[in-house]
C-alpha positions as CSV (number, residue, x, y, z in Angstrom):
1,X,4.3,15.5,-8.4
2,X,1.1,17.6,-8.3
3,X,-1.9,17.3,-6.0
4,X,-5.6,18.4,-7.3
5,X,-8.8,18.3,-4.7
6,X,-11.7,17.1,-7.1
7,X,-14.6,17.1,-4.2
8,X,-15.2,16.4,-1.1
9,X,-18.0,14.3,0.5
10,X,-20.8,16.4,2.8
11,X,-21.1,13.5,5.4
12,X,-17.7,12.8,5.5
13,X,-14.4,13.5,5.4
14,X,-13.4,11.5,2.2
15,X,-12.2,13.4,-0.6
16,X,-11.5,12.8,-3.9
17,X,-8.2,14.0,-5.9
18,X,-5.9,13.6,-8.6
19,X,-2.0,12.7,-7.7
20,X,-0.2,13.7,-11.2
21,X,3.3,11.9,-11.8
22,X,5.7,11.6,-14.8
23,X,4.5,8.3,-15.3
24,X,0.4,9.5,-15.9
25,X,-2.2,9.9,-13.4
26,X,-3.2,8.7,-10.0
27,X,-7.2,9.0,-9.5
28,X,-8.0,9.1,-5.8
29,X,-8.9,7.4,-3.3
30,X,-6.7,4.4,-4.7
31,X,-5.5,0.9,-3.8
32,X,-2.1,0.0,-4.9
33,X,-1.2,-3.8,-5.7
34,X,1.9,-4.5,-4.0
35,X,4.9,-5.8,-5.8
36,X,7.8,-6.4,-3.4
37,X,10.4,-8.0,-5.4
38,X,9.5,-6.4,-8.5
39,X,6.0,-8.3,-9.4
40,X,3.0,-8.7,-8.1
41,X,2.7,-12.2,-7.0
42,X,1.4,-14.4,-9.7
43,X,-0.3,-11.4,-12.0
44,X,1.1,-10.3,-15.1
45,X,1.7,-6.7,-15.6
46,X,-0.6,-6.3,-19.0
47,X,-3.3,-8.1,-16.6
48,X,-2.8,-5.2,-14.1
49,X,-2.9,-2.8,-17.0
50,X,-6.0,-4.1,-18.9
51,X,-7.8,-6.1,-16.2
52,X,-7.3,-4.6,-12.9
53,X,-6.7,-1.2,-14.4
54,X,-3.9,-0.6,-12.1
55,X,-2.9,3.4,-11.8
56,X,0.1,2.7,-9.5
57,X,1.8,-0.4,-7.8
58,X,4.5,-0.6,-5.3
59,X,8.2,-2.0,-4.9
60,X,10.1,-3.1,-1.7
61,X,13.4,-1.4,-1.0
62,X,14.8,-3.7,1.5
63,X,13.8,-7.2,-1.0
64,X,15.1,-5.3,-4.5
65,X,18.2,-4.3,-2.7
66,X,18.8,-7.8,-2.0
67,X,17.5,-9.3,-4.9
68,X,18.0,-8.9,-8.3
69,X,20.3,-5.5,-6.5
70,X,21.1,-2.4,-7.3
71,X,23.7,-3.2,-10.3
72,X,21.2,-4.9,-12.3
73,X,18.0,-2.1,-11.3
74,X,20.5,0.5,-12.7
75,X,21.7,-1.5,-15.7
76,X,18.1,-1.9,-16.8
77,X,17.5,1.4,-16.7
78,X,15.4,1.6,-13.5
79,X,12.8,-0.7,-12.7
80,X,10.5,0.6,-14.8
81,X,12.2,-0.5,-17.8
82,X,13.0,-3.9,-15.9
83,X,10.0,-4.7,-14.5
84,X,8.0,-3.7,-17.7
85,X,5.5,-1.4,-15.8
86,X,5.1,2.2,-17.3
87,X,2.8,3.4,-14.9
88,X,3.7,4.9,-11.8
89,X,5.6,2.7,-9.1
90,X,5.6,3.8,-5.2
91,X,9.1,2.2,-3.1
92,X,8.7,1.4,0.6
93,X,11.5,2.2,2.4
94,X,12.3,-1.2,4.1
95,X,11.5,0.4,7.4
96,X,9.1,-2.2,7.7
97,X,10.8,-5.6,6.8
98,X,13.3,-4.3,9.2
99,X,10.9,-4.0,11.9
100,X,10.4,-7.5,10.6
101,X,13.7,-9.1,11.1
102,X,13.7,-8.5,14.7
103,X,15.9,-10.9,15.3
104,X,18.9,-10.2,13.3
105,X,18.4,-6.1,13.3
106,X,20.3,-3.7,15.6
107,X,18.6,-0.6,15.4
108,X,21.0,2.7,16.3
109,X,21.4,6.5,15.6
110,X,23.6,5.5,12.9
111,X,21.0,3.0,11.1
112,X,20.1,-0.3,11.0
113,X,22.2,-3.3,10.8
114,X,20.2,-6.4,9.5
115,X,20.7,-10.2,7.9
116,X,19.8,-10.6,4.9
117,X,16.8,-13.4,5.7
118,X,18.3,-14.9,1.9
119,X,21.6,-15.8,2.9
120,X,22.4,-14.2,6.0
121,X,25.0,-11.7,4.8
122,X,25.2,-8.5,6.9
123,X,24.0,-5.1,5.7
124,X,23.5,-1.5,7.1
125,X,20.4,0.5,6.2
126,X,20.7,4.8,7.0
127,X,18.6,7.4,5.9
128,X,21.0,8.5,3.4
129,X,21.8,5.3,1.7
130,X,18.0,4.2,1.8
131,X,17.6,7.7,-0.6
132,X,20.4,6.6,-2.5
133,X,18.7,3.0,-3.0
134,X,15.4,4.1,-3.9
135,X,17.6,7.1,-6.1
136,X,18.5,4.0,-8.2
137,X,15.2,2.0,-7.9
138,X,13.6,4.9,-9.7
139,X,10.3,4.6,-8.1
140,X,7.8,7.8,-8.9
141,X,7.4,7.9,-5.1
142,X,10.0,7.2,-2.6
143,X,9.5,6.8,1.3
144,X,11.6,8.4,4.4
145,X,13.4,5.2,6.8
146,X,11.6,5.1,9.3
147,X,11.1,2.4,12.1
148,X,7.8,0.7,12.6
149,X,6.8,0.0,16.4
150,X,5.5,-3.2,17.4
151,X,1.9,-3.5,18.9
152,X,2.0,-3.3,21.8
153,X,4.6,-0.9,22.6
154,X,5.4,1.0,25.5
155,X,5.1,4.9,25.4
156,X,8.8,5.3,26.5
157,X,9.8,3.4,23.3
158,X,7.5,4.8,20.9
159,X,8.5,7.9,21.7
160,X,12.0,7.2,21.3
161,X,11.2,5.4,18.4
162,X,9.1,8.6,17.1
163,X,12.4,11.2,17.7
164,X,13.8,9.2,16.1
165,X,12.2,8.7,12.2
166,X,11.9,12.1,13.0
167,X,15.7,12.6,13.1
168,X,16.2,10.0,10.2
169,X,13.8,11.9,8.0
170,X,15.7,15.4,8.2
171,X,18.5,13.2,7.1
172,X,16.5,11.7,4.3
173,X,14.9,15.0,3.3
174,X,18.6,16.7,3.4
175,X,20.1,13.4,0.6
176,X,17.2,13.9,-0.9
177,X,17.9,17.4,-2.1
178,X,21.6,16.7,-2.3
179,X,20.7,14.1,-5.5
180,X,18.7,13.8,-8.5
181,X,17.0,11.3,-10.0
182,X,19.2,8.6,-12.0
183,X,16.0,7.9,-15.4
184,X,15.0,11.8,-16.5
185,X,12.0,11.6,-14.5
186,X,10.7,13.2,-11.1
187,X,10.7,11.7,-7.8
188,X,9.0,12.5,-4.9
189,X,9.3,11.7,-1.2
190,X,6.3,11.3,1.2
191,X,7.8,11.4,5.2
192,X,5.7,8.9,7.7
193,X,3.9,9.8,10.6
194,X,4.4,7.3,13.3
195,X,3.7,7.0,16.7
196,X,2.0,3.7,18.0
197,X,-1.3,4.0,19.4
198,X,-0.9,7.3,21.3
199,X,-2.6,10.1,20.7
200,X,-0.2,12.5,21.9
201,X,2.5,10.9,20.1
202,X,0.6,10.9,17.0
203,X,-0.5,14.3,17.1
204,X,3.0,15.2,17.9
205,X,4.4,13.4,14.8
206,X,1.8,14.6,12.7
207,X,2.7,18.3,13.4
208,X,6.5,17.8,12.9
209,X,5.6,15.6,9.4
210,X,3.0,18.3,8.2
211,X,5.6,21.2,9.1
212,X,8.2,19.9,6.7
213,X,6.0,20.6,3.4
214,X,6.6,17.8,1.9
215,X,4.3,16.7,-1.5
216,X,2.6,13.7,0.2
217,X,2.4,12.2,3.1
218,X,2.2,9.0,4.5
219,X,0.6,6.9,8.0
220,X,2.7,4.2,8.8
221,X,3.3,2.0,12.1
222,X,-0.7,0.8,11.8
223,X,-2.4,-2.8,11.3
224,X,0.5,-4.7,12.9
225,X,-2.0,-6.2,15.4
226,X,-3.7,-3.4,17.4
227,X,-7.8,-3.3,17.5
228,X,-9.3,-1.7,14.6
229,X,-10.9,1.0,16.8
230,X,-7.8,2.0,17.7
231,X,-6.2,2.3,14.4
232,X,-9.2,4.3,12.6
233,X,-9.0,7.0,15.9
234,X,-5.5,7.2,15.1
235,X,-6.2,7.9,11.5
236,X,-8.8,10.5,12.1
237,X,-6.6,12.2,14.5
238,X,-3.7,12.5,12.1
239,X,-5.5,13.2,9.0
240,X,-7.1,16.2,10.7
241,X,-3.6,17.5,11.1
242,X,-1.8,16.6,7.8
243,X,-2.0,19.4,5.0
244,X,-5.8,19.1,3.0
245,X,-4.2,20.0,-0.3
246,X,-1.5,17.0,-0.2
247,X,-2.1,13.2,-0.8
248,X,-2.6,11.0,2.3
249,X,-1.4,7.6,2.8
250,X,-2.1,4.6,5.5
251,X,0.4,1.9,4.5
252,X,-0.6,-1.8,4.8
253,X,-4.4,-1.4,5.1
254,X,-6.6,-3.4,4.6
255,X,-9.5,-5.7,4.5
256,X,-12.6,-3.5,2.1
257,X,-13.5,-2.1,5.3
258,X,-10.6,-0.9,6.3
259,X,-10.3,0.9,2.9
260,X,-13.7,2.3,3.3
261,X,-13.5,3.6,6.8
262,X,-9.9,5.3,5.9
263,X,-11.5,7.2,2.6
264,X,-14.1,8.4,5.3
265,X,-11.4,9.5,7.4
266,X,-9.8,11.5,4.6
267,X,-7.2,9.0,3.0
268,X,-6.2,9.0,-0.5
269,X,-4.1,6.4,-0.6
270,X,-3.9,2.5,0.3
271,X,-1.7,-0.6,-0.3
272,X,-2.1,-4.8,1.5
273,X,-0.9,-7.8,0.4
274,X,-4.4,-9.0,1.5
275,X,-5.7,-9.3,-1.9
276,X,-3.0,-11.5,-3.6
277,X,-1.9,-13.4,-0.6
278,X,-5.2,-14.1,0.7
279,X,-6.1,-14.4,-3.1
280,X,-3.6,-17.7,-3.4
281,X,-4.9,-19.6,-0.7
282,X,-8.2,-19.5,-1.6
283,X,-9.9,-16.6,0.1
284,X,-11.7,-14.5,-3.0
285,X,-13.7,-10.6,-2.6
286,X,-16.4,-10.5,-4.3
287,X,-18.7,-8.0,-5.2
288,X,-21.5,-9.7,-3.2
289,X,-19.2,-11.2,-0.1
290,X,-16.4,-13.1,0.6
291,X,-15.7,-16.7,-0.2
292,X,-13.8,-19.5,0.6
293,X,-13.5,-21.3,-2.6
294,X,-12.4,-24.4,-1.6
295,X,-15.8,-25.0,0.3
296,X,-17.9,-27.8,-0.7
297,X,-20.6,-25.4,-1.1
298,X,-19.5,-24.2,-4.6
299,X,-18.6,-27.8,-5.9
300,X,-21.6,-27.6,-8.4
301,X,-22.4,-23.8,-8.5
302,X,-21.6,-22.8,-12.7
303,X,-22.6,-19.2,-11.5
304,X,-19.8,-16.3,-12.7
305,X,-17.0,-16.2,-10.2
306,X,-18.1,-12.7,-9.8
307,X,-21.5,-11.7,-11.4
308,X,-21.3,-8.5,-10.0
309,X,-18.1,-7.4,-11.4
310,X,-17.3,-6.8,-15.0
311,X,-14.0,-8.1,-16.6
312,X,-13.2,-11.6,-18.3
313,X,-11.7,-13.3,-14.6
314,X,-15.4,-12.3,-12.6
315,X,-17.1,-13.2,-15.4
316,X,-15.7,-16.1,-17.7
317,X,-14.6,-18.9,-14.7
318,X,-17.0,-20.4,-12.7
319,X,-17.3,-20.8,-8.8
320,X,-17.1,-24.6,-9.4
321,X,-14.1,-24.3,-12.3
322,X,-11.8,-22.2,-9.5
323,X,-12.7,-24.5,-6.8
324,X,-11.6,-27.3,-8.8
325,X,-8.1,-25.5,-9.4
326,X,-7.6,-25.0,-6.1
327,X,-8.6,-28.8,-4.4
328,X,-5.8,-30.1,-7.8
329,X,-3.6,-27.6,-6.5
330,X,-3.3,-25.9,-9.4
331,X,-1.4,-23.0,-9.8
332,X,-4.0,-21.2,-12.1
333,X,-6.4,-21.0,-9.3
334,X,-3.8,-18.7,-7.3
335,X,-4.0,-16.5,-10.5
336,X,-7.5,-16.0,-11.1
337,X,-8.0,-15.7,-7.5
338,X,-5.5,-12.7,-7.0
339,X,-6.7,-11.5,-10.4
340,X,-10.1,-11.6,-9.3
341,X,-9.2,-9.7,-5.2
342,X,-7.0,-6.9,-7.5
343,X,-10.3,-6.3,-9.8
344,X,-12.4,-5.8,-6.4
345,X,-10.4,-3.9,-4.6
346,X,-10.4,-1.6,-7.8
347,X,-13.2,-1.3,-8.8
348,X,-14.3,-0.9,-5.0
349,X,-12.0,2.5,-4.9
350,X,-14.0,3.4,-8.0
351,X,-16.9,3.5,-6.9
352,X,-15.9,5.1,-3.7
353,X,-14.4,8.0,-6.0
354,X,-17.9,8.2,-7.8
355,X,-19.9,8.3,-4.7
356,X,-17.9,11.4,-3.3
357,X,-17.8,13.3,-6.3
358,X,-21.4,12.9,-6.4
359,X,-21.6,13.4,-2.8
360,X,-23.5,9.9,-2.1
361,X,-20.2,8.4,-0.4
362,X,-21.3,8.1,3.3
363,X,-24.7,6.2,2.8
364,X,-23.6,4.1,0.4
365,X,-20.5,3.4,2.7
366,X,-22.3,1.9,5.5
367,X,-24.2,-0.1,2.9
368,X,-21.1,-1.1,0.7
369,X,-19.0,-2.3,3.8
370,X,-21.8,-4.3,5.4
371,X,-22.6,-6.3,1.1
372,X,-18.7,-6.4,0.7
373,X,-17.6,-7.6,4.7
374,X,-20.1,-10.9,4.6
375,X,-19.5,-14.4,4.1
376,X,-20.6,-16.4,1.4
């Protein structure tokens, strides 16, 4: 994987890049649907290809470990070939649906022993076999195992926590260069800076993750419930410290101004299950403001879903169709709606990217976030 710095914006400190993978390119900054067991929910992948426009999506280690498993990923050919997606694919690590389970994990030096939340069956996550896993996945890029504080969180624990994904990722980066990938393609693994909510602890983690020189980098252990204040300072302090020339990227944000605010701190990179999920029960982003479709309100509006936004979901359904869908409970609704959050959070990067490399981002920012953040 190769990094290229296109521009950067004079009033702030977005930039815009190129990540360049075996499996094409990766303009930046970018928003990457997120595909846990293999799909995104309720989106086909030639609608993420020639609707959305899609440059990369992500996979869940922890849920395709489980389910369909290892023997069939491999037997496929990777899940590429299974899933049908020949554009890059990003693997989280699991760290975080571990974090999840938190009542049926055991966290130790050793790993983590969890239940599986399917059928309760008892499994052990390490450093080494979570590079194996994601090995076998075949994901273009892989994340370190790491564990994901709560919020709040004590400063004794985070720090322990901190040593700690520290220690698990020299054992990651160590597998990692002990194997090779399984498809005749390249991998690449970004480590994870962590640290909660305190700045020394950040800074500190974001010095021993830039040290190791690794391709990419990732920001992890943010919006899991702390103020919003406190997760862009934590941003800005640890993308001052990570390496300029590598790709950055805050895992599990966010709402459009989230995403805004991070490029203006210096992010490349961005993935949330806010579009789809908030996509199938009725919450839709538009290019003018957010609705709630299933309000009254758009009963008898015939106006574009989207008149704002090219593309045949913002522009071929109506308001008053899509509400209908959803008040009959009809599963099409959930798909034009997610179809319809993918296409604005896309094209929202997009712009972002044209606004720095024409070095308009930060005006426009405060504009776009105030246009994008109301409601309808």
């Amino acid at each position: 994987m190769k990094f290229t710095l296109s521009a950067h914006d004079p009033s702030t400190k977005a930039r815009a890049g190129i990540v360049h993978t075996d499996h094409g390119d990766i303009p930046t900054p970018i928003f990457m649907p997120v595909g846990t067991a293999g799909t995104v929910k309720a989106v086909h992948q030639r609608e993420l290809r020639d609707d959305v426009d899609a440059k990369i999506i992500l996979g869940n280690t922890y849920h395709l470990y489980l389910r369909p498993g290892l023997e069939v990923i491999s037997q496929a050919g990777g899940l590429h070939k299974f899933n049908g997606w020949d554009r890059p694919i990003l693997t989280d690590s699991g760290g975080y649906q571990v974090y999840s389970l938190s009542g049926t994990r055991k966290i130790k030096e050793e790993g983590v022993t969890f239940r599986s939340h399917i059928d309760g069956s008892k499994h052990v996550f390490s450093p080494e076999g979570v590079m194996d896993i994601q090995r076998k996945i075949g994901a273009d890029i892989i994340m370190a195992f790491d564990e994901c504080t709560p919020y709040p969180c004590d400063y004794e624990y985070a720090r322990k926590s901190m040593d700690m994904t520290h220690r698990w990722l020299t054992r990651c980066i160590n597998r990692f260069k002990e194997t090779e990938p399984h498809y005749g393609y390249s991998q690449t693994l970004f480590p994870i800076v962590q640290g909660s909510t305190f700045p020394d602890l950040r800074r500190q983690s974001a010095e021993y993750i830039a040290a190791q020189g690794a391709e990419g980098n990732a920001i992890g252990g943010l919006s899991v419930g702390e103020p919003a204040e406190d997760m862009y300072a934590m941003t800005e302090l640890v993308t001052d410290i990570l390496p300029k020339d590598k790709p950055r990227y805050l895992m599990g944000v966010g709402t459009p101004a989230n995403i805004l605010e991070g490029i203006a701190l210096g992010v490349d990179m961005f993935d949330c299950v806010m579009p789809t999920r908030n996509g199938r029960n009725g919450m839709v982003f538009t290019s003018q403001g957010i609705i709630n479709i299933r309000n009254k309100k758009w009963e008898t509006d015939f106006s574009p879903l989207d008149p704002g936004l090219p593309g045949y979901v913002s522009q071929f359904y109506t308001k008053a169709y899509v509400r209908h869908l959803f008040v009959a409970n009809e599963i099409l609704g959930m798909q034009i709606a997610s179809l319809q959050n993918l296409s604005m959070y896309l094209w929202m990067v997009t712009e972002a990217r044209k606004q720095i490399l024409a070095g308009t981002f930060g005006p426009w920012k405060t504009t776009m976030t105030k246009h994008l953040m109301q409601r309808l």
